[in-house]
DRENBA-7702 format. One record per residue (C-alpha): residue in three letters; x, y, z. Coordinates in steps of 0.05 Angstrom, whole numbers, plus 32768, in hexadecimal, padded with zeros to 4 digits. Layout:
residues N
@code=ala xx=X yy=Y zz=Z
...
//
This chain:
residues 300
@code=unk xx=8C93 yy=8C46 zz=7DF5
@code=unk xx=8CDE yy=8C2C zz=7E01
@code=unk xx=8CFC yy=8C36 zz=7E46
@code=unk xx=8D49 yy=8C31 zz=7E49
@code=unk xx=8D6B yy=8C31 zz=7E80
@code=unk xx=8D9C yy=8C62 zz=7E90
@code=unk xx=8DD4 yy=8C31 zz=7E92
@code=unk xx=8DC1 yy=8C1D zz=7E4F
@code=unk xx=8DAA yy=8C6C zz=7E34
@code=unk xx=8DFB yy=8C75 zz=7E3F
@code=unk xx=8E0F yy=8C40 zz=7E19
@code=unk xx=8DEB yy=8C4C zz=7DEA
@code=unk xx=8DFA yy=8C9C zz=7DE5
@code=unk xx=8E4A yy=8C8E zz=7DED
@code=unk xx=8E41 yy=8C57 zz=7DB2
@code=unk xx=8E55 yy=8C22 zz=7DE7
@code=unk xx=8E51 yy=8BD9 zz=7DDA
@code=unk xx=8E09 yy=8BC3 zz=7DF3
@code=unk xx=8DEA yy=8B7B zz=7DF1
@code=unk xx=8D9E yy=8B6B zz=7DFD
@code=unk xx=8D84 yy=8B33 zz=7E20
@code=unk xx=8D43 yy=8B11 zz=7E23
@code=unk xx=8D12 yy=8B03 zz=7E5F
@code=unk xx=8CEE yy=8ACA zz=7E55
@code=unk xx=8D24 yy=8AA1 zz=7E6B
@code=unk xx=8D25 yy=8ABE zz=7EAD
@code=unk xx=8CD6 yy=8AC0 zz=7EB3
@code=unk xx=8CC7 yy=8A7D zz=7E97
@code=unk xx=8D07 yy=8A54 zz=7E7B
@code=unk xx=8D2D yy=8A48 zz=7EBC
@code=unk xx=8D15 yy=8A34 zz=7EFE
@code=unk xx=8D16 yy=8A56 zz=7F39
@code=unk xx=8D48 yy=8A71 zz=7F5E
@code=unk xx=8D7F yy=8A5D zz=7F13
@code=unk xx=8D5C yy=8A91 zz=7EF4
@code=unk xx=8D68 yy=8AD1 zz=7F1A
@code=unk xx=8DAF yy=8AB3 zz=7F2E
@code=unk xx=8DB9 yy=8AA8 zz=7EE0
@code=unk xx=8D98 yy=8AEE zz=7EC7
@code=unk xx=8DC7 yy=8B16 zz=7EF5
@code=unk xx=8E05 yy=8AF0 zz=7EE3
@code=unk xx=8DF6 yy=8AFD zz=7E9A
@code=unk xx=8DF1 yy=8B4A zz=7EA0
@code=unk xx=8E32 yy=8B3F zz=7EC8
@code=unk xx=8E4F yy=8B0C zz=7E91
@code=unk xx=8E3D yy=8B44 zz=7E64
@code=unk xx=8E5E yy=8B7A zz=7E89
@code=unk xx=8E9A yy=8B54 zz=7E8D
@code=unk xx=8EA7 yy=8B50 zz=7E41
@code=unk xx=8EAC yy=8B9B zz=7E45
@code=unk xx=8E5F yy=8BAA zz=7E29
@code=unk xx=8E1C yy=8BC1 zz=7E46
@code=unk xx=8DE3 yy=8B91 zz=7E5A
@code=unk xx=8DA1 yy=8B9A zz=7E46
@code=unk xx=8D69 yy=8B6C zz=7E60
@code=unk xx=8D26 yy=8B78 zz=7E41
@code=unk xx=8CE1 yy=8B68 zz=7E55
@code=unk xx=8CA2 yy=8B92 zz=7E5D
@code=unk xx=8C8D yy=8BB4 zz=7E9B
@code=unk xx=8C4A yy=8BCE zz=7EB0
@code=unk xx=8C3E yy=8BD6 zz=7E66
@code=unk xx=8C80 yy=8BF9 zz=7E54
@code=unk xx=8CC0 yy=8BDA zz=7E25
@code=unk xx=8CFD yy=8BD8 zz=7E5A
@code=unk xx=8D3E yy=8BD7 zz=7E36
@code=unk xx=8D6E yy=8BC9 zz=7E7E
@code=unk xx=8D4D yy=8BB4 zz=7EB8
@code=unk xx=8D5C yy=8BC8 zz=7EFF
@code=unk xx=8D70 yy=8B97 zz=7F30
@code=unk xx=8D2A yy=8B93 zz=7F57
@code=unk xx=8D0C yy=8B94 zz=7F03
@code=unk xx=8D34 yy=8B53 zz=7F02
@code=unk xx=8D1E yy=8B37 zz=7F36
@code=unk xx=8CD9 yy=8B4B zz=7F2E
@code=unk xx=8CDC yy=8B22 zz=7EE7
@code=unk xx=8CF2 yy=8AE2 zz=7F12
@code=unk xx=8CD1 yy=8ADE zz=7F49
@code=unk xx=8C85 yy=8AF4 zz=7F35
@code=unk xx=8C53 yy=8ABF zz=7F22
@code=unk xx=8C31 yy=8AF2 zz=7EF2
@code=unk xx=8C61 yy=8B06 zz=7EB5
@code=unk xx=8C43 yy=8B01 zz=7E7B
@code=unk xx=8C70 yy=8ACD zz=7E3F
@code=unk xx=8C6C yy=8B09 zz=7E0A
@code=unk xx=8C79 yy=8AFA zz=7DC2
@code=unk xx=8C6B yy=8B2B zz=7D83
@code=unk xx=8C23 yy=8B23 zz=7D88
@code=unk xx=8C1D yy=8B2A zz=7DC6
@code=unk xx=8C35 yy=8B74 zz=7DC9
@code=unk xx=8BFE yy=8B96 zz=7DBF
@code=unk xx=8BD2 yy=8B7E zz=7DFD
@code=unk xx=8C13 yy=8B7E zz=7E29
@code=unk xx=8C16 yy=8BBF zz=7E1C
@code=unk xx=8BCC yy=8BD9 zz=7E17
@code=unk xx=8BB9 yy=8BB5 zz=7E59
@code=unk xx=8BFB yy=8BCE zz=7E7F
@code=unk xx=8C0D yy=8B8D zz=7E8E
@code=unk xx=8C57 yy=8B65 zz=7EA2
@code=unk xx=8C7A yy=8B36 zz=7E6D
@code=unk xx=8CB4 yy=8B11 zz=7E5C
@code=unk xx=8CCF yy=8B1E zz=7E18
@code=unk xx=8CDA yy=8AE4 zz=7DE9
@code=unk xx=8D19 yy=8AE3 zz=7DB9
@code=unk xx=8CED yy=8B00 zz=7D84
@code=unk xx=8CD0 yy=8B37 zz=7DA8
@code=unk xx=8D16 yy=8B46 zz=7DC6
@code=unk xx=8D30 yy=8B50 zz=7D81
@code=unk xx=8CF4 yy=8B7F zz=7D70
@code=unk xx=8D01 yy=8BA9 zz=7DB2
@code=unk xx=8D49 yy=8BA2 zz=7DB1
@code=unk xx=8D4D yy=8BC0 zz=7D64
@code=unk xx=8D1B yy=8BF7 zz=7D6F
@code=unk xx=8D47 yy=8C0D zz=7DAF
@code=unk xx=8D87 yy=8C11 zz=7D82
@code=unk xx=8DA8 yy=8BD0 zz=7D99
@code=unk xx=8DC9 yy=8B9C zz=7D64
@code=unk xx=8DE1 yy=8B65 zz=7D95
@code=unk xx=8DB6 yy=8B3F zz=7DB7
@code=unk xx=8DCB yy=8AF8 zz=7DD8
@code=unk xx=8DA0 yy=8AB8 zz=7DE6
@code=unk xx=8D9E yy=8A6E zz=7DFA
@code=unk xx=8D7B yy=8A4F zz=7DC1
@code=unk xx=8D47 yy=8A70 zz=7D91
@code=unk xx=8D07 yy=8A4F zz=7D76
@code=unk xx=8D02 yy=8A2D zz=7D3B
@code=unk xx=8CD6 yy=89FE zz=7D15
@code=unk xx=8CAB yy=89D2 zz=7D40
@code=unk xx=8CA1 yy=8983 zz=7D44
@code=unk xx=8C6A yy=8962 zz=7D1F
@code=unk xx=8C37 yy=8966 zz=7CE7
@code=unk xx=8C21 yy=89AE zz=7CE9
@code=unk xx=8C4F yy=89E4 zz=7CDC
@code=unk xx=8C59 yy=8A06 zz=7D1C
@code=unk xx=8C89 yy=8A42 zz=7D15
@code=unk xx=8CB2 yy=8A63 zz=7D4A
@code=unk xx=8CA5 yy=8AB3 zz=7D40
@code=unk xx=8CF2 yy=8AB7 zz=7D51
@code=unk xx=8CFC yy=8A9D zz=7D07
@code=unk xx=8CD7 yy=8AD5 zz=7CEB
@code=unk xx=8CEF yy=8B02 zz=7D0F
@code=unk xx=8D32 yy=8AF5 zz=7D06
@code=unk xx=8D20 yy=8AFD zz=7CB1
@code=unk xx=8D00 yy=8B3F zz=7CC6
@code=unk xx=8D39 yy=8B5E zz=7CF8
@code=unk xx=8D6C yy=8B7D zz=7CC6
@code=unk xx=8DAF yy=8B93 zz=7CEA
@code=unk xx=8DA3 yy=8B6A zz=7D28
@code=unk xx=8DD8 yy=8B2E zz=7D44
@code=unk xx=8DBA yy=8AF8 zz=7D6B
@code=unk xx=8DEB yy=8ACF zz=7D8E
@code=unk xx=8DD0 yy=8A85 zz=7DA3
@code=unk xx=8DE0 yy=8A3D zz=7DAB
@code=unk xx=8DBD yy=8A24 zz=7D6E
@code=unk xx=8D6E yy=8A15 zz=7D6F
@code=unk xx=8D4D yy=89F8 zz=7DB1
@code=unk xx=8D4F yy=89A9 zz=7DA6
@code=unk xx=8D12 yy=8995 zz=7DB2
@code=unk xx=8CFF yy=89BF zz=7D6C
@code=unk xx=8D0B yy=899D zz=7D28
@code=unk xx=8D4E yy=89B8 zz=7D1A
@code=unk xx=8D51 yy=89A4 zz=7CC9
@code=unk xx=8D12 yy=89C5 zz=7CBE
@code=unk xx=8D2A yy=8A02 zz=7CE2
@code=unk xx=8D70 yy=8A05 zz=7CC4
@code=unk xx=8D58 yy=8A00 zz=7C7B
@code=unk xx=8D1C yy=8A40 zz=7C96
@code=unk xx=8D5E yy=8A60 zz=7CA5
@code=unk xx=8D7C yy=8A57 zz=7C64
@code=unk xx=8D3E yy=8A64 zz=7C37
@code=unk xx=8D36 yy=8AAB zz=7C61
@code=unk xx=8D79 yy=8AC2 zz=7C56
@code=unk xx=8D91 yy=8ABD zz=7C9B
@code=unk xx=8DDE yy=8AB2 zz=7C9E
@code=unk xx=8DF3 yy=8A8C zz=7CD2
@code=unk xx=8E37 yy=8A90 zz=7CF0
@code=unk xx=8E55 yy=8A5C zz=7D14
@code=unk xx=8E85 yy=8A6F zz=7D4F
@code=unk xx=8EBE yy=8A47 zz=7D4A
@code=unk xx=8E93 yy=8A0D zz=7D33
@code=unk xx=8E84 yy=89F8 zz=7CEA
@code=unk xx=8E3C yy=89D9 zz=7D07
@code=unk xx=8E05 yy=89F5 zz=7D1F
@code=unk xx=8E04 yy=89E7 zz=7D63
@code=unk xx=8DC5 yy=89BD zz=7D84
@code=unk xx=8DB9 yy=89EC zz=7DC6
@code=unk xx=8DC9 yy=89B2 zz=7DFB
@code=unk xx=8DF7 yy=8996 zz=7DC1
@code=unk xx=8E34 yy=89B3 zz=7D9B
@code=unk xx=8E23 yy=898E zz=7D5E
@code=unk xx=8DE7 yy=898B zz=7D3C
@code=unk xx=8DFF yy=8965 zz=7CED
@code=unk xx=8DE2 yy=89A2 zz=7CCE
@code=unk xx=8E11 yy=89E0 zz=7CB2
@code=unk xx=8E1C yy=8A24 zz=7CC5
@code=unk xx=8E2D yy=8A56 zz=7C86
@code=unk xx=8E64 yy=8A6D zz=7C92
@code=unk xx=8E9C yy=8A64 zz=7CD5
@code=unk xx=8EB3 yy=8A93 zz=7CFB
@code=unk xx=8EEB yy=8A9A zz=7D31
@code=unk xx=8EF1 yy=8ADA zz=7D58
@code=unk xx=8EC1 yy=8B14 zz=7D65
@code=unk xx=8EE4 yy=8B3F zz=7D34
@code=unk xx=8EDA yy=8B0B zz=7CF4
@code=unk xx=8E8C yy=8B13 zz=7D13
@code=unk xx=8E8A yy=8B57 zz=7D08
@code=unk xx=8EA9 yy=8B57 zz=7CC1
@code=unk xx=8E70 yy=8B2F zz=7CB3
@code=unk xx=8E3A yy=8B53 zz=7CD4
@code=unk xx=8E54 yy=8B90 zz=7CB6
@code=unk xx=8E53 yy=8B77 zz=7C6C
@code=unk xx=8E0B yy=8B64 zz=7C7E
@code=unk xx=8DFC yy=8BA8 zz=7C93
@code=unk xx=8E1F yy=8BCC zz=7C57
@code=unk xx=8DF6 yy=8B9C zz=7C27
@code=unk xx=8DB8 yy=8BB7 zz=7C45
@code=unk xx=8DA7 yy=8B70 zz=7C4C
@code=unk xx=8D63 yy=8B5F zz=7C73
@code=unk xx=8D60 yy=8B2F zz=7CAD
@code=unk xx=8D8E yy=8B29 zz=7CE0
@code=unk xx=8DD2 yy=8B00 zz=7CEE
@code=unk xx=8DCA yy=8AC0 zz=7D1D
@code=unk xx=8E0D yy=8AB4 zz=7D39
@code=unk xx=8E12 yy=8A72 zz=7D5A
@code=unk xx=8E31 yy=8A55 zz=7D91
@code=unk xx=8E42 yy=8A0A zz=7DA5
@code=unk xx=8E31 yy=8A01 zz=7DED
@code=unk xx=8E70 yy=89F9 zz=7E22
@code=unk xx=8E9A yy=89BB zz=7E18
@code=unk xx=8E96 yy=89AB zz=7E63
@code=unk xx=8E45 yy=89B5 zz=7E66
@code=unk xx=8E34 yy=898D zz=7E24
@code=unk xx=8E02 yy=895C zz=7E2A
@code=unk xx=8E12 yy=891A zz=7E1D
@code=unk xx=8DEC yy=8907 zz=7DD8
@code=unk xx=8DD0 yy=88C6 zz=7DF3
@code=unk xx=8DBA yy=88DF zz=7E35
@code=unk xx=8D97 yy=891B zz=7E0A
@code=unk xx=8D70 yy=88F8 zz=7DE0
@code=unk xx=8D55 yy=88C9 zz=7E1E
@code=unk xx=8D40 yy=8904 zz=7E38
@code=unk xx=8D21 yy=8923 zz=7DF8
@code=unk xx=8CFD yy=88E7 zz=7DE8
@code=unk xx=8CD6 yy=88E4 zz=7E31
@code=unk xx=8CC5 yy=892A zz=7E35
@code=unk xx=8CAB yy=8929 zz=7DE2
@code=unk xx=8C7D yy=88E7 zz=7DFC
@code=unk xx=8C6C yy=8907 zz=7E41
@code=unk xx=8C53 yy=8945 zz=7E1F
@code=unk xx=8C30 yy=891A zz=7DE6
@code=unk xx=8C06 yy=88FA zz=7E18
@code=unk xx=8BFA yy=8933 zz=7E43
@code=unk xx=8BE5 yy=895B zz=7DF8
@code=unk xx=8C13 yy=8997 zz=7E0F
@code=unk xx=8C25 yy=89C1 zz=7DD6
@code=unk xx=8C28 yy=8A0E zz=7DB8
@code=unk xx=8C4C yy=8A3D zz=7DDC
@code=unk xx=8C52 yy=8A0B zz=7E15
@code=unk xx=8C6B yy=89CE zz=7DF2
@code=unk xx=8CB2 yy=89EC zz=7DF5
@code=unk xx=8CBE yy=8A03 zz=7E39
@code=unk xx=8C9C yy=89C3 zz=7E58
@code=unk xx=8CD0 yy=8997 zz=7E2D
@code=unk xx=8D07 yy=89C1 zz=7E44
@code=unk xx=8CED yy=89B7 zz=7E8D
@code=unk xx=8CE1 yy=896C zz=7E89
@code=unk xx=8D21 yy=8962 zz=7E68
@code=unk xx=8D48 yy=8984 zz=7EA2
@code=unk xx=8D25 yy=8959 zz=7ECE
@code=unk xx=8D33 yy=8917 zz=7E9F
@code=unk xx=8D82 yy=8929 zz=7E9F
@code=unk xx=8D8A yy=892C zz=7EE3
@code=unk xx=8D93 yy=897C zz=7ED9
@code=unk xx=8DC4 yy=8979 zz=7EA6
@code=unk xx=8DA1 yy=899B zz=7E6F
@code=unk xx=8D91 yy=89CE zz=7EA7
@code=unk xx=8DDE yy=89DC zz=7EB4
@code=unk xx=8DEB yy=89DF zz=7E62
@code=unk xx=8DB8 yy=8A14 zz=7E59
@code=unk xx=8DCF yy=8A3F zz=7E8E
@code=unk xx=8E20 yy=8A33 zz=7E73
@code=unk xx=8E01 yy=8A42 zz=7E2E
@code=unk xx=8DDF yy=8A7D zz=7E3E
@code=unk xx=8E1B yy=8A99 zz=7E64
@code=unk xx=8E48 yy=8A8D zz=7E35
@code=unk xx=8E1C yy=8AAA zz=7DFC
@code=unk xx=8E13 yy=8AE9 zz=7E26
@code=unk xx=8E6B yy=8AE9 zz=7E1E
@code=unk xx=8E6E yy=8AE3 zz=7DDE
@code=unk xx=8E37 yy=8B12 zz=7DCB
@code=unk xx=8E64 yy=8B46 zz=7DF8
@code=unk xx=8EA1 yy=8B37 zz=7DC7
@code=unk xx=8E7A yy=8B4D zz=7D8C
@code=unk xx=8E4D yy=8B83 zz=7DA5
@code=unk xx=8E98 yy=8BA0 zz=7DB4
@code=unk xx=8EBA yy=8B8C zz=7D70
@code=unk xx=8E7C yy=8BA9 zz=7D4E
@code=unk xx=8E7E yy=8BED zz=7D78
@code=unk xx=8EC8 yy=8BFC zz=7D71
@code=unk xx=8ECB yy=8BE6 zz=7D20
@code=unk xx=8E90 yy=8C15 zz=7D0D
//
């Protein structure tokens, strides 16, 4: 039921460096036209660091690992793709239907195709509030043995405490990249502490390796503080933060929507600089994923 693409079919055959990349970003996290402008510069980002992109999302039914060009733009431009977690799957798939994969159904797809690096912008998490409301990223990530996610932290609207310690009870390591911090997506610091630092793509792999070797479950979340130059000031987040949280308490927005419509307001509350840190974020991500899809391929 997987459909690579050729490009990607290579790759993987030659035991080329390959990094997936989600699709709900492009089909619901950026705005229109950012979002097909950002999903083709990361495959080229990708490219660039020497590896092979792989964008996956679900068309007409069928798991696409590498997208064509008019795929991609298909994915931004229609009003009718599907946001397609785990659960989800099944009727996607049944019905024949279009979707954007979220980062937890990227890592299912992504590790059934044979990849092991897949890069992000910020992966769910615990949510706000009384009720425990659990990203099915974190469980995923428990499940997803051999698999690298590369990402700025935890989106920071989510309660970031709550999800570090998740991360800790399930045995996720988490890597910082040149930071001893995890980072806070918008943010580079968050107050709460990565296990263990590490400083090139080749200390990555050592570690990613020694995972694999200890037959270890769950996967590796390697994380990345946003660019210097596109951080957003702390004070000028939190404004922002704090009016989207009370916009979307009063409008009673919350689920699967609550996160994407405090993203959007908060782009719109920073005057677009949250925007312009998640697309630096992402594109940076999609580098560094590159480096260590290409350490990983040449030390195995």
């Amino acid at each position: 039921m997987i459909k690579l693409s050729a490009e990607v079919e290579a790759a993987l055959n030659e035991k080329r460096a390959v990094v997936a990349l989600e699709s709900t970003v492009i089909a619901h996290g950026l705005p229109r036209p950012e979002n097909l402008r950002t999903a083709q510069r990361l495959e080229e980002v990708v490219r660039e660091g020497g590896a092979t992109p792989a964008t996956i999302a679900i068309l007409k039914g069928q798991l696409c690992v590498g997208l064509e060009a008019d795929e991609l733009r298909h994915l931004a431009e229609s009003d009718h793709i599907l946001k397609v977690s785990r659960r989800d799957l099944p009727v996607v798939v049944a019905r024949g239907l279009d979707g954007a994969t979220t980062v937890a159904t990227t890592m299912w797809i992504a590790e059934r195709a044979g990849l092991s690096v897949f890069s992000t912008g910020g992966i769910g998490g615990i949510h706000r509030g009384v009720l425990p409301d659990v990203s099915a990223d974190l469980p995923e990530l428990a499940r997803a043995g051999g698999m690298t996610v590369v990402c700025s932290g935890a989106k920071i609207v989510l309660d970031l405490p709550a999800t570090r310690e998740w991360l800790e009870t399930h045995g996720i390591t988490v890597v910082g990249y040149g930071c001893d911090e995890l980072p806070a997506f918008y943010s580079r610091r968050s107050g709460l502490p990565v296990d263990v630092r590490a400083d090139s793509a080749e200390e990555v792999a050592q570690l990613i390796h020694a995972r694999r070797r200890l037959k270890l479950e769950g996967a590796t979340l390697l994380a990345v503080p946003v660019p210097e130059e596109a951080e957003v000031p702390a004070e000028l987040l939190q404004s922002a933060l704090d009016e989207a949280l009370t916009e979307a308490e009063r409008k009673e927005i919350g689920g699967r929507e609550l996160t994407p419509f405090l993203l959007s307001r908060m782009a719109a509350g920073s005057g677009g600089a949250t925007l312009r840190a998640n697309i630096a974020l992402l594109a940076n991500n999609a580098r560094v994923a590159a480096e260590v899809a290409r350490a990983l391929s040449s030390s195995t």
